[in-house]
C-alpha positions as a Markdown table, in Angstrom:
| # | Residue | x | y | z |
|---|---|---|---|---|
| 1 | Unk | -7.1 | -26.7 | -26.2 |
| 2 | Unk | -9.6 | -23.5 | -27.6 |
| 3 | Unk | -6.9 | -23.2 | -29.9 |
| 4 | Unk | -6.5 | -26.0 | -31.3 |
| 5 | Unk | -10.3 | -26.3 | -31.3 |
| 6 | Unk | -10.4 | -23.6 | -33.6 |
| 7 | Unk | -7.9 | -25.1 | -35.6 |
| 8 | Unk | -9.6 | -28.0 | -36.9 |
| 9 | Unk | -12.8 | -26.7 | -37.8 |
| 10 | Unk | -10.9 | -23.9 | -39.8 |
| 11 | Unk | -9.6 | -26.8 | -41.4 |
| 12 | Unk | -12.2 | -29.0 | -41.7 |
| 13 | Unk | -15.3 | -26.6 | -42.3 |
| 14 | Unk | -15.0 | -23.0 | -41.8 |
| 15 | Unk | -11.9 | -21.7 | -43.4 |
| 16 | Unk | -12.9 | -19.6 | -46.3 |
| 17 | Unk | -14.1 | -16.2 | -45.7 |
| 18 | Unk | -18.2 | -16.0 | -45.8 |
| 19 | Unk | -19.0 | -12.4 | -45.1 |
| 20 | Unk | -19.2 | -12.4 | -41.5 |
| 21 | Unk | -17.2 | -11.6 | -38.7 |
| 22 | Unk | -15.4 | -14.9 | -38.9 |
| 23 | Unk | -13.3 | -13.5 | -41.7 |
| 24 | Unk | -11.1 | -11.7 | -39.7 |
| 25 | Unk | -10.1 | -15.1 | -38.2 |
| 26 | Unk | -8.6 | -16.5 | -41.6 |
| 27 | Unk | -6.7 | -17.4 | -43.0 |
| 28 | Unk | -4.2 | -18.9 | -40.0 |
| 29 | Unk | -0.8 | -18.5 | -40.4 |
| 30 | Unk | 2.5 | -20.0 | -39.0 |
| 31 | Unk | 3.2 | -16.5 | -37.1 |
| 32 | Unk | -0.5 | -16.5 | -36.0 |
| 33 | Unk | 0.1 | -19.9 | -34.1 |
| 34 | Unk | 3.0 | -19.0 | -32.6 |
| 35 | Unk | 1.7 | -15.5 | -31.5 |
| 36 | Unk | -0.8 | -17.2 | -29.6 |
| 37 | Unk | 1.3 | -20.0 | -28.1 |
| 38 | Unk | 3.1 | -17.2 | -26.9 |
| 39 | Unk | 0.4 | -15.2 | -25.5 |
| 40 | Unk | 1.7 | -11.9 | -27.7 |
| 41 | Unk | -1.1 | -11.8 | -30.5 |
| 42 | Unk | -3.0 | -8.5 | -29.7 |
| 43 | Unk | 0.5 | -6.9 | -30.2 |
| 44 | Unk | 0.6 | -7.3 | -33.7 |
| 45 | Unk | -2.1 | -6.2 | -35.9 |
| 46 | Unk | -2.0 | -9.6 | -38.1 |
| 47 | Unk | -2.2 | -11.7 | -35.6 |
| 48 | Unk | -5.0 | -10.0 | -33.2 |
| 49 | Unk | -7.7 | -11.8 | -34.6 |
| 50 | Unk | -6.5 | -14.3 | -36.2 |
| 51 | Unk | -7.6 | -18.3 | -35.1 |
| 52 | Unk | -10.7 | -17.1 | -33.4 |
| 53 | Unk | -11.2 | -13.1 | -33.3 |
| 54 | Unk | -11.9 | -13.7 | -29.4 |
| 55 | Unk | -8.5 | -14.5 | -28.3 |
| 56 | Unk | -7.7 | -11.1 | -28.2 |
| 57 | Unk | -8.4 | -10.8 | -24.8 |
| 58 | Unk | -6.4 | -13.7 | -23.3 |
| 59 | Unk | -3.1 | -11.6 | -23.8 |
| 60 | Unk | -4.7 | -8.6 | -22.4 |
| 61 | Unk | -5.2 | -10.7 | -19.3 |
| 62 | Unk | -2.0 | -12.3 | -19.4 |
| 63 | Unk | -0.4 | -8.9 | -18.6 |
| 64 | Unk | -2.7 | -7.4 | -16.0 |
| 65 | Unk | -2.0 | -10.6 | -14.3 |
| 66 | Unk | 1.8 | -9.2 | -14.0 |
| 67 | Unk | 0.2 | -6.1 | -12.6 |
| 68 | Unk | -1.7 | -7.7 | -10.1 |
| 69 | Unk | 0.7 | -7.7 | -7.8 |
| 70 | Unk | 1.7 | -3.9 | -8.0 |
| 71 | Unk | -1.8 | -3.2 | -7.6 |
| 72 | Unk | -1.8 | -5.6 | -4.3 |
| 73 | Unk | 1.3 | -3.9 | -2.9 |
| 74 | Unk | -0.3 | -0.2 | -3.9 |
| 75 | Unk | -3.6 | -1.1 | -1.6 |
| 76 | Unk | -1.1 | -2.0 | 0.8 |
| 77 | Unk | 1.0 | 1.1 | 0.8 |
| 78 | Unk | -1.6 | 4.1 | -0.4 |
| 79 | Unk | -4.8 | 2.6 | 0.5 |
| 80 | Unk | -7.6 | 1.3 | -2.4 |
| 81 | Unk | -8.6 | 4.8 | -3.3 |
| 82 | Unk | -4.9 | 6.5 | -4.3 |
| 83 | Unk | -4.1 | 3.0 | -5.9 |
| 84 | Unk | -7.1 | 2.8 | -8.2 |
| 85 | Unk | -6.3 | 6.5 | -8.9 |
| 86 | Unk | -2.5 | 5.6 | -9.8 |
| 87 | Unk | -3.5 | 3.1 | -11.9 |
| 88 | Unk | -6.0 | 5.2 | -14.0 |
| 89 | Unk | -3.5 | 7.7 | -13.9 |
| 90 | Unk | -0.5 | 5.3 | -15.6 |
| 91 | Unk | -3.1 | 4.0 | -18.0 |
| 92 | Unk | -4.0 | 7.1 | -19.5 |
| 93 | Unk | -0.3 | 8.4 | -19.4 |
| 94 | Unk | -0.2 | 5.5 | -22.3 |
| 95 | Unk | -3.5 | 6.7 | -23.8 |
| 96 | Unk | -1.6 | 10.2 | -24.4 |
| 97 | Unk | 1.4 | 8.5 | -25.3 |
| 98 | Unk | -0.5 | 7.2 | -28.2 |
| 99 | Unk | -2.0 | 10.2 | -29.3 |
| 100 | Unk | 1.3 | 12.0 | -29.2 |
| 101 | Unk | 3.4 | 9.6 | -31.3 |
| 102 | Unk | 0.8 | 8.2 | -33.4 |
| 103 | Unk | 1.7 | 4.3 | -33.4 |
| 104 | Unk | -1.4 | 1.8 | -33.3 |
| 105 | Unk | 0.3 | 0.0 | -30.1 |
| 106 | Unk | -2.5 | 1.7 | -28.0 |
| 107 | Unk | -5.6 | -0.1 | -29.5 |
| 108 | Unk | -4.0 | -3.4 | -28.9 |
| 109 | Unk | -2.7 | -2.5 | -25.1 |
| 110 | Unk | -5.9 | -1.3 | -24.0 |
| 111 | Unk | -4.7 | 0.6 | -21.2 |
| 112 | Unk | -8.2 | 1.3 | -19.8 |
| 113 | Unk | -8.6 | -2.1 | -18.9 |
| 114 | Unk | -6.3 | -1.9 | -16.1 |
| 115 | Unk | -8.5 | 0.4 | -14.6 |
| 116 | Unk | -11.4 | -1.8 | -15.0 |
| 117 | Unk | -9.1 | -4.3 | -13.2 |
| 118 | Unk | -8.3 | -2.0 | -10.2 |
| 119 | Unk | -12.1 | -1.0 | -10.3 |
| 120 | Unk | -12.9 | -4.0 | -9.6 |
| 121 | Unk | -10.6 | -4.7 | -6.7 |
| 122 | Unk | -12.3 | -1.7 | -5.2 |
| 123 | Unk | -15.7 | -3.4 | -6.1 |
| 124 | Unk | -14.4 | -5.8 | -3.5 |
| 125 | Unk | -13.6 | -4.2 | -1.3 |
| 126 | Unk | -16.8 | -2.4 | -0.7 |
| 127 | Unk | -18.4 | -5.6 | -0.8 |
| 128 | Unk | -17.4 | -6.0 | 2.5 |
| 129 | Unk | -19.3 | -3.3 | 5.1 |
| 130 | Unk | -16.5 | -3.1 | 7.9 |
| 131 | Unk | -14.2 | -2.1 | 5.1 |
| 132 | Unk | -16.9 | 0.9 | 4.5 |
| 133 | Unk | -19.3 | 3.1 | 6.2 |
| 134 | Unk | -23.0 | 2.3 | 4.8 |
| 135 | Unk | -23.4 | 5.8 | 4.1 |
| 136 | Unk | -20.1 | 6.4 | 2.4 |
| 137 | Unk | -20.7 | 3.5 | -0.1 |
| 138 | Unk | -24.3 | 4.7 | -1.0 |
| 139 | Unk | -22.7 | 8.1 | -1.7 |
| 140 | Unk | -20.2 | 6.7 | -3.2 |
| 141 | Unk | -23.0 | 4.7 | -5.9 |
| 142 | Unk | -24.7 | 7.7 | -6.2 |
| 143 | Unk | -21.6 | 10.0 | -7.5 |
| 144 | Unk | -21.2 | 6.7 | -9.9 |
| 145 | Unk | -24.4 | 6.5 | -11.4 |
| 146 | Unk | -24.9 | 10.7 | -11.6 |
| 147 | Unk | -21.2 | 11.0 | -13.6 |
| 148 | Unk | -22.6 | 8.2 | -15.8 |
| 149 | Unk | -25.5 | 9.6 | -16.2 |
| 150 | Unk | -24.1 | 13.2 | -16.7 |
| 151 | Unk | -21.9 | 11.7 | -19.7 |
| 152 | Unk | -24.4 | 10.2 | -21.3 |
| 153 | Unk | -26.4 | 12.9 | -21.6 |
| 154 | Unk | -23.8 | 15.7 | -22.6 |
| 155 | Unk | -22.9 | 13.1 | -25.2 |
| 156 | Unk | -26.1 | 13.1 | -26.2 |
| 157 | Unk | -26.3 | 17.0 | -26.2 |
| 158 | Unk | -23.3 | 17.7 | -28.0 |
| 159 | Unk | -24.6 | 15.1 | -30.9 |
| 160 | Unk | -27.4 | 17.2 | -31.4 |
| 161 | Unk | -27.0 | 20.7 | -30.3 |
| 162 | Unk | -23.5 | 22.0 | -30.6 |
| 163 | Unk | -21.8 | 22.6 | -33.6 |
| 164 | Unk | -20.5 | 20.4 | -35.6 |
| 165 | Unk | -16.4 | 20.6 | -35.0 |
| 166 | Unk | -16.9 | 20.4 | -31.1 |
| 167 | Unk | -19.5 | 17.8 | -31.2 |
| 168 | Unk | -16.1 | 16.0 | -33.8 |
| 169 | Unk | -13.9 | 16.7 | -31.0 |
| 170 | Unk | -16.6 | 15.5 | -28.0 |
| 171 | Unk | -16.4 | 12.2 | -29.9 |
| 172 | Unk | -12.9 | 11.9 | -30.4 |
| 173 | Unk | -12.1 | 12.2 | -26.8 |
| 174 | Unk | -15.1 | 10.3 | -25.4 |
| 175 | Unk | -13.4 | 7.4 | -28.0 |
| 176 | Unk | -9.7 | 8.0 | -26.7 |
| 177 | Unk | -10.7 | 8.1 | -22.6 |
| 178 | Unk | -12.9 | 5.1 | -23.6 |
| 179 | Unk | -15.9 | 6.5 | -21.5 |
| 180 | Unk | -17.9 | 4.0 | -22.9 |
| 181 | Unk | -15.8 | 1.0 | -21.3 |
| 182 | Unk | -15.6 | 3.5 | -17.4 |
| 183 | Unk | -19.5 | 3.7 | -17.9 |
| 184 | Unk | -19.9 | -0.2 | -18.2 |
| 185 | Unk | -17.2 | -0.5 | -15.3 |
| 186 | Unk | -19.2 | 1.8 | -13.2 |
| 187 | Unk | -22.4 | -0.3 | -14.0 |
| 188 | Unk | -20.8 | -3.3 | -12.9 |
| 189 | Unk | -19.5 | -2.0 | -9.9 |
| 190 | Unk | -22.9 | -0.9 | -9.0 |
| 191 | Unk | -24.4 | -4.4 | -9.6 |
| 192 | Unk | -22.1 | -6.8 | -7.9 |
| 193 | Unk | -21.9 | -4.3 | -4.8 |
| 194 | Unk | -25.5 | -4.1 | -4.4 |
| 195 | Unk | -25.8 | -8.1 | -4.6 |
| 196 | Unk | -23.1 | -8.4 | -2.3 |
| 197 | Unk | -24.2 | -6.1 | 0.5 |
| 198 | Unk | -27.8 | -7.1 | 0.3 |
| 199 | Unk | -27.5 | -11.1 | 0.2 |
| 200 | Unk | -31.6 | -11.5 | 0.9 |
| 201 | Unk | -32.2 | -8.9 | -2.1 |
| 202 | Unk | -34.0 | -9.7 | -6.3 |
| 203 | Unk | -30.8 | -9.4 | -7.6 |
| 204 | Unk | -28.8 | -11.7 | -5.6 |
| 205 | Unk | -31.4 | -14.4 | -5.9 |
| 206 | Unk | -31.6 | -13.6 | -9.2 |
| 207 | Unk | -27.9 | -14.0 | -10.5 |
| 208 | Unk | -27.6 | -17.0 | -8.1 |
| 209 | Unk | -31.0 | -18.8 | -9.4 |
| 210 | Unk | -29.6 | -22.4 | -10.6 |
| 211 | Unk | -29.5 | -22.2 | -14.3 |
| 212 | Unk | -27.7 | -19.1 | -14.2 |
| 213 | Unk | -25.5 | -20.9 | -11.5 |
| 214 | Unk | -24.6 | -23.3 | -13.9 |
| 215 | Unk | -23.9 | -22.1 | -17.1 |
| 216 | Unk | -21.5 | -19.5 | -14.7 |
| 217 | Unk | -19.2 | -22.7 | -14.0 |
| 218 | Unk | -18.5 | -22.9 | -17.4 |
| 219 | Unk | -18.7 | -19.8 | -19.0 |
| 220 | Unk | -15.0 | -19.2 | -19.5 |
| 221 | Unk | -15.3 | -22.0 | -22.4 |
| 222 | Unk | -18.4 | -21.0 | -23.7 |
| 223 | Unk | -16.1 | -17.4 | -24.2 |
| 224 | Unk | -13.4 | -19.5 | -25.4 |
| 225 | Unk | -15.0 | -21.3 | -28.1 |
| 226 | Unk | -18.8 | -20.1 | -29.2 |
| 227 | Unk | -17.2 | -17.8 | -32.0 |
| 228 | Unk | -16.4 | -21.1 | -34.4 |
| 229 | Unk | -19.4 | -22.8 | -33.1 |
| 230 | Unk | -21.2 | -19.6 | -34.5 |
| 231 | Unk | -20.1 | -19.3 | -37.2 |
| 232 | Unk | -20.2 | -23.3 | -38.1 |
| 233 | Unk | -23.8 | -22.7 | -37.4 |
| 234 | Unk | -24.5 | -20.1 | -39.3 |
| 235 | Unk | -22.4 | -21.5 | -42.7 |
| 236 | Unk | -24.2 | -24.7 | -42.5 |
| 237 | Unk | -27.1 | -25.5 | -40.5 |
| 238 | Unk | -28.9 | -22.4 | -41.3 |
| 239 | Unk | -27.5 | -22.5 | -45.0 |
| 240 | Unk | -25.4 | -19.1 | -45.2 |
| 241 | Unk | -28.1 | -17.2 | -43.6 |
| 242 | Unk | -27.7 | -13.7 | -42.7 |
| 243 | Unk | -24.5 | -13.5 | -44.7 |
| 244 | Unk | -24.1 | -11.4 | -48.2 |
| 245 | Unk | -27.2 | -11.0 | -50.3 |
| 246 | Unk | -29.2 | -12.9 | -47.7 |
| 247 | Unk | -28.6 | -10.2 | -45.0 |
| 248 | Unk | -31.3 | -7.2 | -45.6 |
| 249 | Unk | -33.1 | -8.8 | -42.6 |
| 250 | Unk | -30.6 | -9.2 | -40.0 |
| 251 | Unk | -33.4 | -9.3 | -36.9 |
| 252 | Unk | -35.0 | -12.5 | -38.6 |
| 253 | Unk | -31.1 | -14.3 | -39.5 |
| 254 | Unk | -30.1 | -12.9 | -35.5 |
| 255 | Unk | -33.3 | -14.6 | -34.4 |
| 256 | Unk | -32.7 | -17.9 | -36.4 |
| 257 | Unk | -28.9 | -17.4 | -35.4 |
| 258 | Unk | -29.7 | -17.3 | -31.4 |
| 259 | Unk | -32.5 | -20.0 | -31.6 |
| 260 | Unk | -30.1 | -22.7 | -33.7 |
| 261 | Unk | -26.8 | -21.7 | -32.0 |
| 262 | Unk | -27.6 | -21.0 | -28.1 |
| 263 | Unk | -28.3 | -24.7 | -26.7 |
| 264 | Unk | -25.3 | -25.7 | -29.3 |
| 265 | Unk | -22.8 | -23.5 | -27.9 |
| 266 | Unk | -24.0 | -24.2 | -24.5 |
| 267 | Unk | -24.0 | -28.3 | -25.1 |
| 268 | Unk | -20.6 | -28.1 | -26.9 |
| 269 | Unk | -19.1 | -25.4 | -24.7 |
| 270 | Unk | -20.3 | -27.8 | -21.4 |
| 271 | Unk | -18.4 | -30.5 | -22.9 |
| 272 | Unk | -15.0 | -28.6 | -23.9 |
| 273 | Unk | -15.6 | -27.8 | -19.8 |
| 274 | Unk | -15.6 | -31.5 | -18.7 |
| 275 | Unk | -12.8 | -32.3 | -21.2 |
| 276 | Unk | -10.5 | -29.3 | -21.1 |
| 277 | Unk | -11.0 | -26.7 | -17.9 |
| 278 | Unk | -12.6 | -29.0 | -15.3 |
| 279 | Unk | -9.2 | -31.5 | -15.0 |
| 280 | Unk | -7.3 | -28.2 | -14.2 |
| 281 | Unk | -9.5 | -26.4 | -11.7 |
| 282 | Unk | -9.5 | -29.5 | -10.1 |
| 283 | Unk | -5.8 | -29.8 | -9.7 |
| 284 | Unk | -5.2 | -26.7 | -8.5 |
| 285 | Unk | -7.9 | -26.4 | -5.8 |
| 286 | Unk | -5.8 | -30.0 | -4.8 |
| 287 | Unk | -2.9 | -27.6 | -3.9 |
């Protein structure tokens, strides 16, 4: 349904290349469609971004969902800690892979993404205090948060103080382990333990205050279709603004952007909910 969404307003309104993100998008073609019907299009670089540039991801997701399982059966077998540890292992196994061979197939597979999955089973799993000493977790949290902390700031060291060819070949690994992505895993982890073992806590209330509440029921359509709704904004109702010549001050045209688009996105994005996801969730919680 996002799909064809995106279809009809790149036929009707936004299907000729503007400047702005968007363009990767366009123009569609007959192998873009079906790559996407067939859940394949990150594998190709053609058809990644093609329809709506966010539909990347929904492949991506597609196939940890076939490693779900493995990763179920691994907690079962070696325990959360050796799993999670396999599976980083396995991912970056494909991460070298890439480097030795040279073939693009890494950036689309994303390997590191199945360790944010199994990261995020252990995120669970501490969630839960007979599954994990008090002390153990908070030491656990801590070793998080210092390593994080530890690579940003050697990152940060290396940019400015070593020399030139190490500080190249810092950057070229951080970019190839995808620290960046483990950092925002490890942030994450940290957040949706701490509101889940302290239930009375600011944050808690805070992600579960109503509004917030809300817009969380349909936020997997807001992901699914905001990019078109963006950039239909943007092309029309704020006249081209922010794109080509227009575009020297990007904080004003973001600031017009976010105003004009947010409770759009939001209204549109509520409806595609009703109409589209709702019928579904609803059938399957019947089973």
């Amino acid at each position: 349904c996002a799909m064809a969404f995106s279809l009809i307003l790149i036929a009707l309104c936004i299907g000729r290349k503007t400047g702005t993100h968007w363009d990767v998008s366009i123009p569609v073609t007959a192998r873009s469609v079906v790559y996407h019907l067939l859940m394949i299009q990150d594998l190709s670089v053609a058809t990644r971004p093609s329809i709506n540039h966010v539909f990347w991801s929904i492949s991506v997701e597609y196939r940890i969902y076939f490693v779900f399982p493995l990763i179920v059966a691994g907690w079962k077998r070696f325990g959360p800690w050796k799993t999670t540890l396999l599976t980083a292992l396995a991912a970056y196994c494909i991460v070298l892979l890439n480097v030795v061979v040279h073939r693009p197939f890494y950036y689309n597979f994303v390997p590191q993404y199945f360790i944010l999955f199994a990261l995020g089973c252990l995120a669970c799993g501490f969630a839960y205090p007979e599954n994990l000493p008090e002390g153990m977790l908070k030491k656990i949290l801590c070793t998080l948060l210092l390593a994080g902390f530890a690579l940003v700031c050697g990152a940060a060291a290396v940019h400015v103080v070593m020399h030139y060819a190490i500080a190249w070949l810092f950057a070229k690994l951080y970019y190839i382990l995808c620290i960046q992505d483990l950092l925002a895993a490890t942030a994450a982890v940290f957040v949706l333990v701490l509101a889940a073992r302290t239930p009375d806590g600011m944050l808690n209330r805070f992600l579960s205050c109503r509004p917030l509440a809300f817009i969380g029921t349909f936020s997997y359509s807001i992901y699914l279709i905001h990019a078109p709704l963006l950039q239909f904004v943007q092309q029309y109702l704020l006249a081209g603004g922010g794109m080509g010549a227009q575009s020297h001050n990007k904080l004003y045209w973001f600031a017009c952007l976010l105003l004009t688009a947010l409770p759009i996105v939001l209204v549109v994005s509520y409806g595609f909910y009703q109409l589209c996801e709702k019928p579904f969730t609803r059938k399957v919680r019947g089973w």
